[in-house]
C-alpha positions as CSV (number, residue, x, y, z in Angstrom):
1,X,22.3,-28.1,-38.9
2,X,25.7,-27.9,-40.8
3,X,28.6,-30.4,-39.7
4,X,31.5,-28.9,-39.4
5,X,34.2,-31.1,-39.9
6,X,32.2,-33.1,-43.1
7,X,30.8,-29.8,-44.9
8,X,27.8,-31.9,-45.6
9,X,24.1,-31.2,-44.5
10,X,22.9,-33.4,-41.5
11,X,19.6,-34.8,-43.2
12,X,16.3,-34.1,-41.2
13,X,15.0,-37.1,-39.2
14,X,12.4,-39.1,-40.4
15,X,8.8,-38.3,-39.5
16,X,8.0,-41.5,-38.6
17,X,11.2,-41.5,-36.3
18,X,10.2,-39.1,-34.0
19,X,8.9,-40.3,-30.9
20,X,5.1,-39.9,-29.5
21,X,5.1,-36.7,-27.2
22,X,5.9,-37.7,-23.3
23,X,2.8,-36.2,-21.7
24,X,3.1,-38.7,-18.8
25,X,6.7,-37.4,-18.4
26,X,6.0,-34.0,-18.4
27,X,3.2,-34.5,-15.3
28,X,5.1,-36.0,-13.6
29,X,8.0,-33.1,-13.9
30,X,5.1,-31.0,-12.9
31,X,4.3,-32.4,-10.1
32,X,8.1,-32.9,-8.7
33,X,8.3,-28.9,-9.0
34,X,6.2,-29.0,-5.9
35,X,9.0,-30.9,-4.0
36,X,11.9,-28.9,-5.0
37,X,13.9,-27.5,-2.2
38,X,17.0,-26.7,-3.7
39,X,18.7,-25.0,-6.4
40,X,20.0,-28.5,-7.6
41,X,17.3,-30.5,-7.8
42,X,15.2,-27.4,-8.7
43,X,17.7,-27.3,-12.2
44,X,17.5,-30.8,-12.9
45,X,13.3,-30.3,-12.7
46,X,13.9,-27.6,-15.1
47,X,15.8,-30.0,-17.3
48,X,13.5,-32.6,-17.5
49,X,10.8,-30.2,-17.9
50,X,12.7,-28.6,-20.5
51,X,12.6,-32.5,-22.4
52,X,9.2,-33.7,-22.3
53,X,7.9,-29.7,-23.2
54,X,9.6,-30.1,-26.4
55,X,8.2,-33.4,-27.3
56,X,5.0,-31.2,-27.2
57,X,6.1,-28.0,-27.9
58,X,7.5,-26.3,-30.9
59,X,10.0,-25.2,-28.6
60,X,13.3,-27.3,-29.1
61,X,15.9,-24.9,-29.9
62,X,18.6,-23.6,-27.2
63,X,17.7,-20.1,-28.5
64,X,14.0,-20.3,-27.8
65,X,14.3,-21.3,-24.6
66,X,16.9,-18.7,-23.5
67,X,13.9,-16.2,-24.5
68,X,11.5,-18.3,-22.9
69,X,13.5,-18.0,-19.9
70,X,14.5,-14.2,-20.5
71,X,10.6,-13.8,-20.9
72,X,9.3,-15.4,-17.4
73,X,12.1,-13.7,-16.1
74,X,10.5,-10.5,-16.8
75,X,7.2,-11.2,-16.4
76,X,6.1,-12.1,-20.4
77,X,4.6,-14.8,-22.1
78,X,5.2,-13.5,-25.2
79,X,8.1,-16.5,-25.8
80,X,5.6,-19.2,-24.2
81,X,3.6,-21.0,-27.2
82,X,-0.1,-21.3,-26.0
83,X,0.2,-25.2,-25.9
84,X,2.5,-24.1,-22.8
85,X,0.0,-22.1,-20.8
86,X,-0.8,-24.7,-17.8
87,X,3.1,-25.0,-17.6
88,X,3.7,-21.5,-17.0
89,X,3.1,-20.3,-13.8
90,X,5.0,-23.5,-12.1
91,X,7.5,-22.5,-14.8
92,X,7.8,-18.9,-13.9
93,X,7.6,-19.3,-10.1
94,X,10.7,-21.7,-10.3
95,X,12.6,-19.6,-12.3
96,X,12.1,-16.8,-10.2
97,X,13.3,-19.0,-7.5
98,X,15.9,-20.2,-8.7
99,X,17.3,-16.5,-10.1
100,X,15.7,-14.4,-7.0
101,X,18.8,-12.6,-6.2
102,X,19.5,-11.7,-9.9
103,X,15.7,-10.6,-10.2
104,X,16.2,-8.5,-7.2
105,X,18.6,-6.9,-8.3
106,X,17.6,-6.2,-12.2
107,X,14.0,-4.8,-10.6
108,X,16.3,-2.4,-8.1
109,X,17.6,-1.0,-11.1
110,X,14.7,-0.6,-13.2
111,X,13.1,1.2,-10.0
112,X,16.2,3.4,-9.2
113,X,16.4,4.5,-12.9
114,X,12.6,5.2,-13.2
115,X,12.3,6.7,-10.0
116,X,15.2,9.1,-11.3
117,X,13.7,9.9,-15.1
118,X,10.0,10.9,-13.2
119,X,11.7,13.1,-10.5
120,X,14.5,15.0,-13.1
121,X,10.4,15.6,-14.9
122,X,9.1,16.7,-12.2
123,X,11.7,19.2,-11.1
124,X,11.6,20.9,-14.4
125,X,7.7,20.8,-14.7
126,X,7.1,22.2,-10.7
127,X,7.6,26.0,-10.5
128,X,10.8,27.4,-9.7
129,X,11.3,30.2,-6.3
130,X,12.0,32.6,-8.6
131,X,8.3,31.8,-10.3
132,X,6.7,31.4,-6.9
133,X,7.6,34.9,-5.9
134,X,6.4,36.5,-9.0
135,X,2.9,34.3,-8.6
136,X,3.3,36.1,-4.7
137,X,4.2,39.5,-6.1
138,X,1.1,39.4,-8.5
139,X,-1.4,38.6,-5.6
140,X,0.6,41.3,-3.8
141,X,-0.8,43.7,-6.4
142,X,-4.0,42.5,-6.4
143,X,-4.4,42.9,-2.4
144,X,-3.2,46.4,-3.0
145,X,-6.4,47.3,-4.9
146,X,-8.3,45.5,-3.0
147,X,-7.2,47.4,0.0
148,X,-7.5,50.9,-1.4
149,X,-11.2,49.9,-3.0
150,X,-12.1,48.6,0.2
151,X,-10.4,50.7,3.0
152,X,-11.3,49.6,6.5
153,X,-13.6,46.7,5.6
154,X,-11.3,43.6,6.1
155,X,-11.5,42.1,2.6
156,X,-8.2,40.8,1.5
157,X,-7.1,38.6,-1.3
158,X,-6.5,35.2,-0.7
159,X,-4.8,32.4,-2.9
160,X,-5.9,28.6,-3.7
161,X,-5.3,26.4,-7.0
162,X,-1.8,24.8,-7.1
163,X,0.0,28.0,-6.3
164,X,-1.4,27.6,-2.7
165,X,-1.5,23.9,-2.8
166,X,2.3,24.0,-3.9
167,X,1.9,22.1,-7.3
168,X,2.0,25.0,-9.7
169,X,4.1,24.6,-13.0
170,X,5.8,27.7,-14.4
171,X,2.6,28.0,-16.6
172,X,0.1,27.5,-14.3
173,X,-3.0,30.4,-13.6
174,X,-2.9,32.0,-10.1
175,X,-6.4,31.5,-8.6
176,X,-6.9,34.3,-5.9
177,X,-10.2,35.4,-4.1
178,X,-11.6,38.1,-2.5
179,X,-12.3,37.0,1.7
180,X,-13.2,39.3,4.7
181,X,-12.5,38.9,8.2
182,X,-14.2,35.6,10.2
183,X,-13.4,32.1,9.9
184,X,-10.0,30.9,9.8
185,X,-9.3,29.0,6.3
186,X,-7.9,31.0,3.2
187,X,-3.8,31.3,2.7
188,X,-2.5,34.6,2.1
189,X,0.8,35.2,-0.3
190,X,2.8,35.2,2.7
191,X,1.9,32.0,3.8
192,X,3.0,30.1,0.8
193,X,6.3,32.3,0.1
194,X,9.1,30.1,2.7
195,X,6.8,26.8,2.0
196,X,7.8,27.0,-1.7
197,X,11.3,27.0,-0.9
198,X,11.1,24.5,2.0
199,X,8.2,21.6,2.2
200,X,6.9,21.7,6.0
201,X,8.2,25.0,7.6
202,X,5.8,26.8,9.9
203,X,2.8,29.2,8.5
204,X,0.3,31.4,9.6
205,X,-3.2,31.0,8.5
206,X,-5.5,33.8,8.2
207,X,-8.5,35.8,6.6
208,X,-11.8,34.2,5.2
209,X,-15.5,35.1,4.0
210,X,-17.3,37.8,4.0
211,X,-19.5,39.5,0.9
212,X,-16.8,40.9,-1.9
213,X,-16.9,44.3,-3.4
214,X,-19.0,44.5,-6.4
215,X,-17.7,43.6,-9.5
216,X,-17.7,46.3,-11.8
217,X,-15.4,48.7,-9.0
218,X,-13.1,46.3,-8.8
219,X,-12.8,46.0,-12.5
220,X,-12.3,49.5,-12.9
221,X,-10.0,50.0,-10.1
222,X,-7.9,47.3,-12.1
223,X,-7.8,48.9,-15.0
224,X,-7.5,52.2,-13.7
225,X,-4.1,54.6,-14.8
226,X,-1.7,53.6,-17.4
227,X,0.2,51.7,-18.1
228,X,-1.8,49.3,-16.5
229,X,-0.6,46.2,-14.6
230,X,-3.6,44.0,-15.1
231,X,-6.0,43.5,-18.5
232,X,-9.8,42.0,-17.9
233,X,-10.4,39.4,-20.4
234,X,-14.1,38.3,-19.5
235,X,-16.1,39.1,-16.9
236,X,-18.5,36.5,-15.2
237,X,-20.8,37.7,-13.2
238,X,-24.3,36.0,-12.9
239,X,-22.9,32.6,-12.2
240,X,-22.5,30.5,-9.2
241,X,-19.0,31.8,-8.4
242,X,-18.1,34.9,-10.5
243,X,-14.9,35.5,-11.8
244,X,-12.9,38.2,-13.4
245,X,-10.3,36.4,-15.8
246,X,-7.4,38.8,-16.1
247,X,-3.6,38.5,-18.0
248,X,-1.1,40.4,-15.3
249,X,0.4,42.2,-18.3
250,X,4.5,42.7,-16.9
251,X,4.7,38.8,-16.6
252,X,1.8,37.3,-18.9
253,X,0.4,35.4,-16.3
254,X,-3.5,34.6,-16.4
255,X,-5.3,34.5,-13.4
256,X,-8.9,33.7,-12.3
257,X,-10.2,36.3,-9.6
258,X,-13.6,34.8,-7.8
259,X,-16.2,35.7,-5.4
260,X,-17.7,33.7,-2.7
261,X,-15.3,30.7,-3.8
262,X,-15.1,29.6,-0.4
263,X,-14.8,25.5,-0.7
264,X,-12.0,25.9,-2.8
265,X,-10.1,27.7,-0.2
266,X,-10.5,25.1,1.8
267,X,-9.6,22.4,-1.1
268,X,-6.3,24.3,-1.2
269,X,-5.5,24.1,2.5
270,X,-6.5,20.2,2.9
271,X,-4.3,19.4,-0.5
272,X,-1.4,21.6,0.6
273,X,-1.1,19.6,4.1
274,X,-1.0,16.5,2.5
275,X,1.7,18.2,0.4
276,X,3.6,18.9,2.9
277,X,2.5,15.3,5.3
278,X,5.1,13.2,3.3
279,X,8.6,13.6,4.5
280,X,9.9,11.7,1.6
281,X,8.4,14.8,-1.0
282,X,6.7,11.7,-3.3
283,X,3.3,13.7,-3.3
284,X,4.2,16.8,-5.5
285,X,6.3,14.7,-7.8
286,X,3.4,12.4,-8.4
287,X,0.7,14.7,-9.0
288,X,2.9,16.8,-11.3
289,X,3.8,13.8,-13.4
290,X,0.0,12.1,-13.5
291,X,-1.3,16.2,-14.6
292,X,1.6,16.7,-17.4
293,X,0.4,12.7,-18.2
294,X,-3.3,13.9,-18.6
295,X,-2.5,17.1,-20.1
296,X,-0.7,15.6,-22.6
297,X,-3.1,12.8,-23.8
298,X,-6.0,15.6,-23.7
299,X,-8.2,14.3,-20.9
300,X,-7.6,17.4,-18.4
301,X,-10.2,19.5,-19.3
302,X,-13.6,19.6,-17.5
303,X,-14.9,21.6,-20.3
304,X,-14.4,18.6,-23.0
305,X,-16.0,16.2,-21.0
306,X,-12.8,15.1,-19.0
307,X,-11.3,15.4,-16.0
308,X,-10.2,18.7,-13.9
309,X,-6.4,18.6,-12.5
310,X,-8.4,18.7,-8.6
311,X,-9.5,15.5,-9.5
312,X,-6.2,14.3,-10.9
313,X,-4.7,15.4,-7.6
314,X,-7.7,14.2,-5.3
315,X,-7.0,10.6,-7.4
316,X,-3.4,10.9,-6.3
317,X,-4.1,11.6,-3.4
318,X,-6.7,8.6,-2.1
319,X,-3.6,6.2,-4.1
320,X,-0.9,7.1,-1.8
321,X,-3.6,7.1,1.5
322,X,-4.6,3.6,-0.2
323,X,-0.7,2.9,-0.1
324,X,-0.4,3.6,3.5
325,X,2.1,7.2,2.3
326,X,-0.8,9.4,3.5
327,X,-3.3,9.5,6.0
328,X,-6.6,10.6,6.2
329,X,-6.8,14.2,7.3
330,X,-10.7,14.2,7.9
331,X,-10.8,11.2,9.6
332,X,-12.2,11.3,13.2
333,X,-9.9,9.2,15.2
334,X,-7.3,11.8,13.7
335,X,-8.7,15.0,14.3
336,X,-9.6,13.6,18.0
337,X,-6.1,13.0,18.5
338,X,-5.5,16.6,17.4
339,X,-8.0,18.1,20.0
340,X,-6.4,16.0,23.0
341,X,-2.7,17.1,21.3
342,X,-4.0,21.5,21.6
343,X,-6.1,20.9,24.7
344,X,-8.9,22.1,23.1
345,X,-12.0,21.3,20.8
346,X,-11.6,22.5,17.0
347,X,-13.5,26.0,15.7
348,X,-16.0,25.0,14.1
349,X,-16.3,26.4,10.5
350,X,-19.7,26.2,8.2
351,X,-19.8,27.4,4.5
352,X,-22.5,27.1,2.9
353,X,-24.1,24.5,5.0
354,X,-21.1,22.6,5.0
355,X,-19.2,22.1,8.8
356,X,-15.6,21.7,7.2
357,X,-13.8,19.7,9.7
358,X,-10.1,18.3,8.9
359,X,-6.5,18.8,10.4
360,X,-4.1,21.5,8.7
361,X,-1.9,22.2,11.8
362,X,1.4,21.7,10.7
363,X,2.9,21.7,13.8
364,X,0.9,18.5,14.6
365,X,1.1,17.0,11.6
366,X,4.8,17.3,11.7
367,X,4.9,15.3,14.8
368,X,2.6,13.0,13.2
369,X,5.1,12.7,10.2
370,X,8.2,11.5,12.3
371,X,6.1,9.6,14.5
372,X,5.4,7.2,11.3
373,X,8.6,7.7,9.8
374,X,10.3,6.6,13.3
375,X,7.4,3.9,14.0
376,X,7.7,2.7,10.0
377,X,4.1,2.7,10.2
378,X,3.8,3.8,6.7
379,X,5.1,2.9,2.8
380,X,8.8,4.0,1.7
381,X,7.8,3.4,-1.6
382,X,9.4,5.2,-4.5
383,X,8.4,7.5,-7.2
384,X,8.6,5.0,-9.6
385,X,7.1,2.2,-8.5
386,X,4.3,4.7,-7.1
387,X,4.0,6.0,-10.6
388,X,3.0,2.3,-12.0
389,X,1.1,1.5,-9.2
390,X,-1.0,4.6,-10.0
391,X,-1.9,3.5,-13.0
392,X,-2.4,0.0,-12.5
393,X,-4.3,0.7,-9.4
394,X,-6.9,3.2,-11.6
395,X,-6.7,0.6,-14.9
396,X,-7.2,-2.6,-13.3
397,X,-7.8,-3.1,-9.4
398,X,-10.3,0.0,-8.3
399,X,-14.1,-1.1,-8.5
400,X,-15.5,2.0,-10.5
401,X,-19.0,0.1,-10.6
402,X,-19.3,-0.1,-6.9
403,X,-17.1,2.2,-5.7
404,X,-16.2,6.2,-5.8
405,X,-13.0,8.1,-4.7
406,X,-13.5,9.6,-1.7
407,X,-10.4,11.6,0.3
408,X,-12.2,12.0,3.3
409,X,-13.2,8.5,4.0
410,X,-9.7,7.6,2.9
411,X,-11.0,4.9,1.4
412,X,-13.8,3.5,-1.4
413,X,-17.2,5.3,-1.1
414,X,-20.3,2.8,-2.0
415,X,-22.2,4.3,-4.7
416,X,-25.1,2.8,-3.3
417,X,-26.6,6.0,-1.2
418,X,-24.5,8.4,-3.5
419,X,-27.1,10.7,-4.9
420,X,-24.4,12.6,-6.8
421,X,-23.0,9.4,-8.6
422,X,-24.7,8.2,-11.8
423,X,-24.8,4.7,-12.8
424,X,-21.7,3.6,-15.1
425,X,-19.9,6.8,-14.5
426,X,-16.7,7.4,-12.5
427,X,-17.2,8.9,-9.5
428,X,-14.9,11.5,-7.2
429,X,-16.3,13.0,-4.3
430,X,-15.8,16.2,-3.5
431,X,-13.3,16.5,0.3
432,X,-15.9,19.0,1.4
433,X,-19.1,19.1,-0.6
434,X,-20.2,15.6,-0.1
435,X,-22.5,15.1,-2.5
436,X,-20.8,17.0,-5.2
437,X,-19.0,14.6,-8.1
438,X,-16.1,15.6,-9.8
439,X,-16.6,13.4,-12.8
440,X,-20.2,15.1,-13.8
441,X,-18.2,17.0,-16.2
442,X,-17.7,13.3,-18.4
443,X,-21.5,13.8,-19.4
444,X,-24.6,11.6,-18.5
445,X,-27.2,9.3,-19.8
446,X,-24.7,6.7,-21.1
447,X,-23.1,9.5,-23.1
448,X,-19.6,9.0,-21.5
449,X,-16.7,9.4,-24.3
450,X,-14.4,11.6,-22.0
451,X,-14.1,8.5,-19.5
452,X,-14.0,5.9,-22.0
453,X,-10.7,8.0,-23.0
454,X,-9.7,7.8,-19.7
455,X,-10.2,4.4,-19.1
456,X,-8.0,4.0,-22.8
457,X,-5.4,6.0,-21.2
458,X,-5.2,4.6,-17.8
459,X,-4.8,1.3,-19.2
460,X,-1.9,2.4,-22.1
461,X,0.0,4.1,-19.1
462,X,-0.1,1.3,-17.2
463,X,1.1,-1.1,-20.5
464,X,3.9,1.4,-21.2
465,X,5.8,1.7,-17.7
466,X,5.2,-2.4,-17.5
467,X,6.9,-2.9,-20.6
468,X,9.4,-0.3,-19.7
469,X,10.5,-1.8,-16.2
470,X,10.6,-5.7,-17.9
471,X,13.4,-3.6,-21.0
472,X,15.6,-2.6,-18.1
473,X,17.2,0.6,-16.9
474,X,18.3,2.0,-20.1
475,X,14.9,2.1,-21.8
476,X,13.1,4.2,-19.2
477,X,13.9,7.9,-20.5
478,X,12.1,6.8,-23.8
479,X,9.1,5.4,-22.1
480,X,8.9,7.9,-20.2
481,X,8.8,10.2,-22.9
482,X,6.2,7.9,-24.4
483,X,3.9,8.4,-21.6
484,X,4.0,12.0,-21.2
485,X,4.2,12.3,-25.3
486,X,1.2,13.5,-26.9
C-alpha cells in the first residue's frame, strides 16, 4: 500500500510476523451470533467475525468484503472462499437481519420490474380483439358449410385449442370440430367472442357429439366455387381422430378440423374456467410466457419427442392450484358445493366411457372468486415471482420419480398404480382420460432425450431469472430476453 505523505512503498510484513490464525476467536464469534438481539451488538458480532475470518481467510481487504456482503445480500456465495462455508449461513442470516428493510425493499423492485417486463410480453404475444374476431369469423364460415352440408341434422362447428381456452397468440391454429345435438360441453364462436374482450363475463354453453358428416363431402363442399375461402392441405382419415388441416386463404390462418374429438372439447372448457377463475388475470400471462419459453428453446413439439403446449398449460395450471391461485375444479367437495348452490344434481355426461364431471359455471365460480378474494383465502402472488417459482418448482422441488401432474386431483398423483406412467419418465395426466400420459410423446425404454432437454431447460430458466432478480431492476428486460431467446 503506497504512503502518501512519504512517496515510499510500505514494505510487506514479515512471514514470520504474522500471527497464528484465531480459530478459537472466531467460534466463539459464532456462537455469540446466536445471542444477538440488536442491531448494535449484532454489528460489533459482524466486526469481530469480520477479524478472526481474515486470520483464516484470504479475505482481508475492505473491498472483498463489501462484495462478500453485496453477495449474501443477494443470495450468492460466489465472493465467499470455500474455507468460509460453515460461516455462511450465520453470516448471511445476520446480514439479512441487520439490512431487512433495505432487502425488502431492493426484492420489491426486482419483483415490480419483472412482473412488468413478463406482462408487457405477454400482452404482445396473447391475441388481440381484432384477431379474436377474425379466429370467430373463420369458424363462422366453417358452421356455414357445415349447415348447408348438413341441413336439419344438428351438427354444428364447435371450437377448442387456445382460441376457446383464451390463450391464443396472433399465430396460433384454430382448432374447430364437427358436434351434434346432446350433451352440453363444446363452445361455439359466440361464446368466446365478449370473453376475449372481458375475462369472466357470462356465456352460453351449447352443442356436443353426435357422428360427423363424412369426410370427403365436407372436403368438397370446402373447396367448392371460386375463389375459394378455404385450401385442404392433408386429409386424415383412418386415424383415431381424423382431421382435415386447412389454410383459410383471406387471412392465412391454418386450422385443424376433427371428428369425434370430443375430450378435447371438454379440455377447452375446464382450461378456459380456470382462465377466467383468477380475478388477478395471472393465469393467461403465465401460460403465454412458459409456451413462447418452450417454443423458443424447441421443446414444444410432441412430434420431436417433447412436450405439447396442453401440457405446458396443464403444468401451469397444477403450479398455481399448488400455489393456492387456483382451485381444483374436479374436486368433489367443490362440485358438491355447486349442486347444493343450483338446487340440483349435475347432468351427467359420458364420452367414451369417460363420466366427465367438473365445474364450468361461471356464475358460480364468480361467486367463488370474490368469496376468496374477500376471505384472502388464496395467493396474491405476482407474475414475476410466479414465473420463477414455476420454474423452480418444475427444476428442483416436484418429485418426478414418485409423483405425476395431475389437475384433477389438484395435487401429486403416485405413480405407483399409474398404468399409463413409465418408470423414469415425466408424467402428466390427462384432466379427463385418466390413464392417458401427456409425456408418452418423450419416448420409452430409457430412450428419453426430449425430457432430458427439458429437464436442461427447466433448470437454465430457473438459473437465469435467479441471477436476474439478485442484478436488480435494470437487468430484467435482458434476462428476460435471455429466457425467451432461442
Amino acid at each position: 500500500m503506497a504512503d502518501a505523505s512519504s512517496g515510499h512503498e510500505e514494505a510487506p510484513p514479515d512471514e514470520d510476523s504474522v500471527g497464528p490464525p484465531d480459530f478459537a476467536g472466531l467460534t466463539e464469534a459464532m456462537r455469540q451470533l446466536g445471542s444477538v438481539k440488536d442491531e448494535a451488538s449484532g454489528l460489533a458480532c459482524l466486526s469481530r467475525l469480520r477479524e478472526c475470518l481474515a486470520s483464516v481467510t484470504a479475505i482481508s481487504d475492505e473491498a472483498l468484503w463489501e462484495a462478500a456482503f453485496d453477495g449474501l445480500v443477494a443470495g450468492s456465495i460466489a465472493a465467499v472462499p470455500s474455507e468460509a462455508a460453515p460461516l455462511y449461513a450465520a453470516l448471511k442470516k445476520l446480514t439479512i437481519k441487520l439490512h431487512a428493510n433495505k432487502l425488502k425493499k431492493t426484492v420489491r423492485d426486482v419483483d415490480a420490474s419483472l412482473t412488468k417486463a413478463a406482462m408487457d410480453i405477454a400482452r404482445m404475444a396473447l391475441a388481440t380483439p381484432e384477431r379474436v374476431d377474425e379466429y370467430l369469423a373463420i369458424a363462422a364460415e366453417l358452421q356455414a358449410v357445415a349447415r348447408r352440408l348438413c341441413r336439419g341434422s344438428g351438427h354444428r362447428v364447435a371450437l377448442y385449442g387456445s382460441v376457446a381456452t383464451g390463450l391464443a397468440s396472433a399465430t396460433s391454429d384454430l382448432d374447430c370440430v364437427f358436434v351434434g345435438s346432446g350433451a352440453r360441453a363444446s363452445m361455439t364462436a359466440d361464446d368466446v367472442r365478449d370473453e376475449a374482450r372481458e375475462r369472466g363475463g357470462k356465456s352460453r354453453r351449447r352443442g356436443v357429439f353426435a357422428a360427423p358428416p363424412p369426410m370427403k363431402n365436407l372436403e368438397r363442399e370446402l373447396t367448392k366455387g371460386s375463389p375459394t375461402a378455404f385450401r385442404v392441405v392433408e386429409a386424415i382419415g383412418f386415424a383415431r381422430i381424423p382431421i382435415l388441416r386447412l389454410v383459410h386463404t383471406p387471412t392465412k390462418t391454418d386450422i385443424d378440423l376433427s371428428f369425434n374429438s370430443v375430450v378435447g372439447v371438454h379440455n377447452s372448457r375446464l382450461l378456459h374456467s380456470y382462465v377466467c377463475f383468477d380475478m388477478l388475470n395471472r393465469v393467461a400471462p403465465l401460460v403465454t410466457l412458459v409456451k413462447r419459453w418452450a417454443k423458443a428453446r424447441r421443446i414444444n413439439d410432441s412430434s420431436r419427442d417433447t412436450l405439447s403446449s396442453f401440457a405446458y398449460t396443464l403444468m401451469v395450471v397444477f403450479f398455481l392450484q399448488q400455489r393456492g391461485v387456483l382451485p381444483n375444479l374436479q374436486a368433489p367437495g367443490l362440485l358438491r358445493a355447486y349442486e347444493r348452490w343450483r338446487g340440483a344434481p349435475m347432468p351427467a355426461v359420458t364420452v367414451h366411457g369417460f363420466k366427465l364431471r367438473y365445474c364450468a359455471d361461471e356464475e358460480f365460480l364468480g361467486k367463488l372468486a370474490e368469496f376468496r378474494l374477500e376471505s384472502r383465502r388464496f395467493s396474491t402472488e405476482s407474475i414475476g415471482s410466479l414465473l420463477l417459482g414455476f420454474f423452480t418448482y418444475y427444476a428442483s422441488v416436484f418429485d418426478w420419480e414418485q409423483h405425476a401432474v395431475s389437475v384433477r386431483l389438484g395435487r401429486p398423483r403416485p405413480r405407483k398404480g399409474w398404468e399409463a406412467g413409465v418408470r423414469g419418465r415425466m408424467g402428466i395426466e390427462d384432466p379427463f382420460e385418466n390413464e392417458r400420459d401427456l409425456c408418452a410423446t418423450l419416448g420409452k425404454n430409457g430412450r428419453l432425450r426430449g425430457q432430458e432437454r427439458i429437464f436442461s431447460e427447466l433448470g437454465r430458466a430457473r438459473d437465469i431469472l435467479m441471477r436476474g432478480m439478485s442484478g436488480g431492476a435494470g437487468e430484467l428486460g435482458a434476462v428476460l430476453e435471455e429466457l425467451l431467446g432461442k
